[in-house]
TORKELO-311865 format. One record per atom (N, C-alpha, C): residue in one letter; x, y, z negated. Coordinates in steps of 0.1 Angstrom, whole numbers, plus 5000, padded with zeros to 4 digits. Example, Ala and Ser with C-alpha at 12.3 -4.5 7.8 and 13.67 -1.06 7.14 Angstrom:
2
A513249434922/A512349554922/A513249674922/S512849784929/S513749894929/S512950004921/
# end
This chain:
214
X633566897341/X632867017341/X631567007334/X630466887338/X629366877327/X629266827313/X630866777310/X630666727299/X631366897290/X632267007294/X632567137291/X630867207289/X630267167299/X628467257302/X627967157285/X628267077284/X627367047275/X627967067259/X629267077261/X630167137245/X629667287247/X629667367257/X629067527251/X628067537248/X626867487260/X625167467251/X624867427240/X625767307236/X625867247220/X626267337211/X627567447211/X628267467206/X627067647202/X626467707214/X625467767217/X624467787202/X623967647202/X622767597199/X623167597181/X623967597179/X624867557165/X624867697161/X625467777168/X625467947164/X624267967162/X623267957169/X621967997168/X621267967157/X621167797158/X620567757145/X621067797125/X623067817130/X623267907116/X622567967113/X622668127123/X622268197118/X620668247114/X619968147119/X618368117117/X618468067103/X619567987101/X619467927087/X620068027079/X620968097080/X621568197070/X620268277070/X619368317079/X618568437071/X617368397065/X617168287071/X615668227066/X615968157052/X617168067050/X616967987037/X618468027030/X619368067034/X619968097023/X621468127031/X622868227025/X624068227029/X624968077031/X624668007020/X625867887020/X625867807035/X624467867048/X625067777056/X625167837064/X626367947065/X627267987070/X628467897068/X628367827062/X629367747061/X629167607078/X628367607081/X628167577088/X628567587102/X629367707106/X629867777115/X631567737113/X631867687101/X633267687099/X633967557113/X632967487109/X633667367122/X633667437136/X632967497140/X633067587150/X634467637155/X635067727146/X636367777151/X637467717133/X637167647129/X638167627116/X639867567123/X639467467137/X640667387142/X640867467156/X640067497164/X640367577173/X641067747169/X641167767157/X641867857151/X643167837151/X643367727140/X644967667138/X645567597147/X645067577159/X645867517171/X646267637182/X645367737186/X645567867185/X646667957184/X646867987168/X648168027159/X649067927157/X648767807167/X649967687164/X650167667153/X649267617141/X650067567132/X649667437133/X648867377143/X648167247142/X648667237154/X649667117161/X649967067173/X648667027185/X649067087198/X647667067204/X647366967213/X646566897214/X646366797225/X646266777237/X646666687242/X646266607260/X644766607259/X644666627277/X643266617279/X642166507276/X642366397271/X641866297265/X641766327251/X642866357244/X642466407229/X641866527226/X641766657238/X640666727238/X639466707236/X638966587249/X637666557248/X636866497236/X638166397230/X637666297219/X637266417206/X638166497207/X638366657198/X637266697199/X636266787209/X634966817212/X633866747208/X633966607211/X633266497208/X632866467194/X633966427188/X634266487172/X633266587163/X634066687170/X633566837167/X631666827165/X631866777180/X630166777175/X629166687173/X630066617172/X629066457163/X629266547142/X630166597140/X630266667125/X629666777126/X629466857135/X628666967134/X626666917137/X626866817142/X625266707141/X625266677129/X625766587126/X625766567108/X625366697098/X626166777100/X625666927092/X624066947098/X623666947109/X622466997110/X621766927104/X621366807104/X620666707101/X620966697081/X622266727076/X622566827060/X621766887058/X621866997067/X621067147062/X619667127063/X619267047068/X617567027076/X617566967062/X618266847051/X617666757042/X617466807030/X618666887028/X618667007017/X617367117018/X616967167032/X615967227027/X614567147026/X614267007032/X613466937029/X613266907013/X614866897008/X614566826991/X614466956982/X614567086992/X614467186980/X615467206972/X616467206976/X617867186966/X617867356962/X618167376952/X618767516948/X620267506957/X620867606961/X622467606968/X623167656959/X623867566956/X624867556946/X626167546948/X627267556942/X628667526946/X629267396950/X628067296948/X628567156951/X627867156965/X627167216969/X626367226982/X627167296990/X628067376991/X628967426994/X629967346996/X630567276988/X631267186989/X631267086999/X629967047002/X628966947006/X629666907024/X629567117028/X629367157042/X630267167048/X631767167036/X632567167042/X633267007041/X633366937030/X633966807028/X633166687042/X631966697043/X631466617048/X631366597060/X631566697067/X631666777085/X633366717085/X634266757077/X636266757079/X635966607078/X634866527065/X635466337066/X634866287081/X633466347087/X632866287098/X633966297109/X634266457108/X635166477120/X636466387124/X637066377111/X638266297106/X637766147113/X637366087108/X636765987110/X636565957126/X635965997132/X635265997144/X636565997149/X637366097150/X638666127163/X639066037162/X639765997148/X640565827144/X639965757150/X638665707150/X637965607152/X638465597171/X638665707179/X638965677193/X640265737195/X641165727187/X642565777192/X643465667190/X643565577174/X643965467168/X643365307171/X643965227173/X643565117174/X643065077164/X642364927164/X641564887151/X642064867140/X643764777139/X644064737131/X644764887124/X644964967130/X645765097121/X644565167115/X643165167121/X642065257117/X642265197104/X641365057107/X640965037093/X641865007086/X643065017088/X644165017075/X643665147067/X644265247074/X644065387073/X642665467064/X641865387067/X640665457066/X640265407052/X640365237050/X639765147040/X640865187031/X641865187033/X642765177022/X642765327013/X642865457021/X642465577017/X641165577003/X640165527015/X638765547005/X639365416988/X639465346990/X640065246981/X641365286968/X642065336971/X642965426962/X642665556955/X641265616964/X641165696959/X639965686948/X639465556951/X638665506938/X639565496929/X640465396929/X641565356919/X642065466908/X642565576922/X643565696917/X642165806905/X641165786911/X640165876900/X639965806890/X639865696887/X639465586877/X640865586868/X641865556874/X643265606866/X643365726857/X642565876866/X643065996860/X642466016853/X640765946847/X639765986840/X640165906833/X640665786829/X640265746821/X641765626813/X642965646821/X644065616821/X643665466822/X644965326823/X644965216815/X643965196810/X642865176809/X641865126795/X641065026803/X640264946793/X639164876796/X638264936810/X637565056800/X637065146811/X637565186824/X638765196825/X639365246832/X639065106841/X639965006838/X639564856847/X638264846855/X637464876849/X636064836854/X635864956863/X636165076857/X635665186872/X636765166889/X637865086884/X638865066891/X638564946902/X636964876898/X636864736906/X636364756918/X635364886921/X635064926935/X636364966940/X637365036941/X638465056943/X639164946951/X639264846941/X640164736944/X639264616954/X637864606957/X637164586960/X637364636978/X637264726976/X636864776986/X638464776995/X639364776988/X641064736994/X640764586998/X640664486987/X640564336996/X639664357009/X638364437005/X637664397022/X638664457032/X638864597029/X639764627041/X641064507044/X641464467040/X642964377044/X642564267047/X641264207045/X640464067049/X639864127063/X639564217067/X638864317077/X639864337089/X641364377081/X642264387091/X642464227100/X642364137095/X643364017098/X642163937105/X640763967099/X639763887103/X638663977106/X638263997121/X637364107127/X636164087118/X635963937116/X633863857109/X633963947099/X634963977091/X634863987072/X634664157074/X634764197088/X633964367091/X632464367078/X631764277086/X630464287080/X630364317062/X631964287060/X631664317040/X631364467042/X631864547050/X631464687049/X629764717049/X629264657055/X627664637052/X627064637039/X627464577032/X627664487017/X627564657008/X629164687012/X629264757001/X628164907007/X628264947018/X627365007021/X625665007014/X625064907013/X624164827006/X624564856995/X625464806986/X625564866972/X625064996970/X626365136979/X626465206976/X624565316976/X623765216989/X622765276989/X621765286976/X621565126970/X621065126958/X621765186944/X622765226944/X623265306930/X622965456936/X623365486948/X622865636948/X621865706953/X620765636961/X619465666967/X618865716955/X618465606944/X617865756935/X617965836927/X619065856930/X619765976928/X619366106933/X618966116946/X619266176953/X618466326948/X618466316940/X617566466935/X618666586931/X619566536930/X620966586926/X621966586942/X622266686944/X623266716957/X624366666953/X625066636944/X626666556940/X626366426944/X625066366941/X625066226949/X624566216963/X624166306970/X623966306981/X625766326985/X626566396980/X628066446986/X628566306983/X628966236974/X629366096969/X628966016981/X627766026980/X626965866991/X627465927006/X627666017009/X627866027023/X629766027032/X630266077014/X631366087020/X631965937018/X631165767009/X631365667013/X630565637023/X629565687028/X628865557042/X629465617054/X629465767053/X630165787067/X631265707074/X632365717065/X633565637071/X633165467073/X632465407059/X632065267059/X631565217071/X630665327074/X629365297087/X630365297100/X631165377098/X632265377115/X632965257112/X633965227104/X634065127095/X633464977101/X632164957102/X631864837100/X631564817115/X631664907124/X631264877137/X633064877144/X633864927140/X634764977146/X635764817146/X635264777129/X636564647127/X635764507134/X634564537143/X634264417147/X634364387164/X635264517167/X634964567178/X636864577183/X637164517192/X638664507193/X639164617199/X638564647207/X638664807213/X637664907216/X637665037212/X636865167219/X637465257225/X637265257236/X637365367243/X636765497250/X637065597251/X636365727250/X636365767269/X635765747272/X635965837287/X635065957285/X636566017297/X636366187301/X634766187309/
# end
């Protein structure tokens, strides 16, 4: 019952701050509202299978650890003065669906299927962009090494909890190539949709089990 009291006050507080933000600084964070009802929609109209009361909670939980992240988005965007653009848009919705994604995995899946799942995803899809931009080539090899990079940690990660901490590493990279950047909102969307998962990532593969209580 207090942990339901604290999903509506949260969930409350999220409506409220939208629409303070849609009138005061701009429409795009309306988008903001989408995590709100985007899955409690399609489980609804059943087109998304629905959960036990344990994957409820982890669900809620989820829900609003990504709908936190968005606030703490929209708060940095109007701090940096961003014009709102279509990649800012993009931003609100890609980055809330990887946190959310992320988080439920992170307490529904055990370690060794997470970070299969998780590392190997983010890792191919270096590879798979590096491929389509730029086919077979030299170039292509070299944009392909974070990719393949980032696959060895994960499989050294799976077998060996210590070699978690490469996720630090690359985290660390990723902060010094895109921090100054950050004047540009594509590298703010880039850098977050690698450290989010990394950062769960690096705590989750050192850690043999997590568990969620109701």
């Amino acid at each position: 019952m207090l942990l339901k009291t604290g999903i509506l006050i949260f969930d409350v507080f999220i409506i409220i701050l939208s629409v303070s933000l849609i009138r005061t600084a701009g429409g795009w964070y309306s988008l903001l509202l989408l995590g709100l009802y985007l899955f409690p929609s399609l489980r609804m109209l059943r087109l998304i299978p629905g959960f036990d009361e344990r994957e409820k909670a982890i669900d809620s939980f989820s829900s609003n650890m990504a709908l936190g992240i968005s606030f703490v988005l929209a708060i940095f965007y109007i701090g940096m003065s961003y014009t709102l653009t279509i990649d800012a848009a993009i931003s609100f919705i890609l980055i809330p669906f990887v946190a959310k994604a992320v988080f439920f995995s992170g307490f529904t899946l055990e370690r060794k299927q997470l970070v299969s799942i998780i590392g190997r995803s983010v890792g191919l899809i270096f590879v798979g962009f590096a491929l389509f931009s730029h086919g077979f080539s030299t170039v292509g090899l070299i944009e392909m090494l974070p990719g393949i990079v980032i696959i060895i940690c994960t499989e050294l990660s799976r077998r060996y909890r210590w070699f978690g901490l490469s996720y630090l590493f690359l985290i660390g990279v990723a902060t010094w190539v895109y921090l100054p950047n950050f004047g540009r909102i594509t590298s703010v969307l880039v850098y977050s949709l690698f450290v989010i998962p990394f950062s769960f990532l690096l705590v989750r593969s050192l850690m043999n089990t997590l568990n969620y209580e109701l």
